[in-house]
Every structure is written in C-alpha cells, then in structure tokens.
N, C-alpha and C positions, 0 to 999 in steps of 0.2 A: 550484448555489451561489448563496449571496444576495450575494456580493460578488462582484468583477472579480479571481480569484485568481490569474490568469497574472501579475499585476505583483509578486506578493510569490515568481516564481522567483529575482528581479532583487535584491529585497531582504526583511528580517525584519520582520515587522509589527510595531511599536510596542506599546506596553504600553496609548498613546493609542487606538491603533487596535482592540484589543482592547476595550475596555471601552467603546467606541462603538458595537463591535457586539453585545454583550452588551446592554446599553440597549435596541436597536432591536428586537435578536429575543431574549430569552431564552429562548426552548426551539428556538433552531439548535441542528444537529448542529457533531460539530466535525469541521473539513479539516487533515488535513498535506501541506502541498505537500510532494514529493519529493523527488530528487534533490539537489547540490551545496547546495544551500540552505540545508536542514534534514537533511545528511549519512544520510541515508537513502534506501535502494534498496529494494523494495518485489517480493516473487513472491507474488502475484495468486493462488490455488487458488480455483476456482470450483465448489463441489459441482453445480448445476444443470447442467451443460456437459461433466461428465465430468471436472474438476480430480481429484477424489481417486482416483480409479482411474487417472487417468495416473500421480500422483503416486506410486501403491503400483507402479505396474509399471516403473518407472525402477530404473537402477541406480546409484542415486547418492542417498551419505549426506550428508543438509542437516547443516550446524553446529547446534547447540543455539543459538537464540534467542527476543527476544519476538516472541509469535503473537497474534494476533487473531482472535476467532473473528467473522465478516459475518454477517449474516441470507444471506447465498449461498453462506459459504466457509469461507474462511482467510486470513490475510494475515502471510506470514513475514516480518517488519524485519529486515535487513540493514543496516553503514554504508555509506553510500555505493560504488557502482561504477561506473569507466568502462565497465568489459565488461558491465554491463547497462544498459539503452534501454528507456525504455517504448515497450510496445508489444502487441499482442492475440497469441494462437494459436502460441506457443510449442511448446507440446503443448496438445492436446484438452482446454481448460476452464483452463489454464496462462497466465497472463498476468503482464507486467511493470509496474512504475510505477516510475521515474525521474525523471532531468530530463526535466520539461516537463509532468509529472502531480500526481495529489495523491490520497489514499486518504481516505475516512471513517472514523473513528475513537472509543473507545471514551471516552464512554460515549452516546455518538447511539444514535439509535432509528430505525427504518425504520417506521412507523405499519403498514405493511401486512405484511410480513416478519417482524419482531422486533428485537432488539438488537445493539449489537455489543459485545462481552464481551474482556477480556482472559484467553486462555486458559491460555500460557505466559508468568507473569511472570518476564521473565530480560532480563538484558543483552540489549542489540542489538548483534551482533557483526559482526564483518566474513568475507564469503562470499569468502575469496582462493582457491579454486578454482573459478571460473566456467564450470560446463559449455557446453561446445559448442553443444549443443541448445538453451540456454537464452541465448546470445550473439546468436540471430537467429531472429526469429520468419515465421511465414508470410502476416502481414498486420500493418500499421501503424496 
C-alpha cells in the first residue's frame, strides 16, 4: 500500500484525502479497508492454493452476492460480520478479510498477474448464516 491504511479502520478517508492521493499516484490501485468501517466482510477464494476446489467440495450454499474476480481468485462481499475475522487457512486456499484488513479492488491491475474484474455485479448482502468452518481458521 502507498499509504498508512490501518488508520482509516478508525475512520473514513475524506473526499480531501482522496484526491490527494489521486494527485500523487494516478495509476494506484484501489484498497477497501474491511470490516465495521466500510460494513464489508470479505471470503478470500484463492485459486493458486486450492480456494476453488475447497470451495466446490463444501457443503454449503453462499447467498448470491457481489464477487470479484483477483488475478489469484475471487473475492465474495458480504455486509459486514462479527462471526467473521480476518484471517488465513480457513479451508485449503480459503481466506477471510474483516476487521483489521483490506482487499484490492476493481478496477487495479496487478502488472505481472492481470486485472481485477467485477464478475458478479449484485448487491452485497448479508452472510447471516456463518458456517462453522468459516468462524475459525487454522492460522492468523
């Protein structure tokens, strides 16, 4: 990140703020802090890692929401949730971002990778059944 973006868990960047950093870097990608903040919970699919194959072998139907497609993955928005925590290894290639994180976001570019794409344009809805498996991961 080209800025210090733990302080904006705390609060909303400005409009000043924004266009200060537009100025400086015009071809930044863009960040959404997560969590309480910006009322968004974040489930991480990481294709390199094994994300979509855990994903298909689960037995549990996600809500219809907005998805993202990474130059790695996928990234399911959800609003906001206590029962979920960022955090790594959920399942195999399965990852959280919550409070305390923040995802890249369309329309960034990864120079070596590729893009990141909006692939399900839909509301971002709320995940009120929070599996089990997805409440606590195997490393932080």
């Amino acid at each position: 990140p080209l800025i210090k973006w733990a302080e904006f868990q705390h609060h909303l960047a400005t409009l000043e703020d924004v266009l200060t950093w537009w100025t400086r870097w015009p071809d930044a990608n863009i960040g959404i802090v997560t969590g309480s903040i910006s009322n968004l919970s974040v489930v991480d699919i990481d294709e390199d890692n094994g994300g979509v194959e855990s994903f298909k072998e689960i037995n549990y139907a996600f809500p219809l929401t907005r998805v993202h497609k990474t130059p790695a993955g996928y990234h399911l928005l959800y609003l906001h949730s206590m029962a979920l925590h960022t955090g790594a290894g959920f399942l195999k290639g399965i990852d959280v971002r919550s409070d305390g994180g923040y995802i890249v976001a369309p329309p960034s570019v990864n120079v070596e990778r590729g893009n990141y794409t909006v692939f399900g344009d839909r509301q971002v809805v709320p995940l009120l059944d929070v599996p089990a498996w997805l409440q606590s991961s195997n490393r932080r």
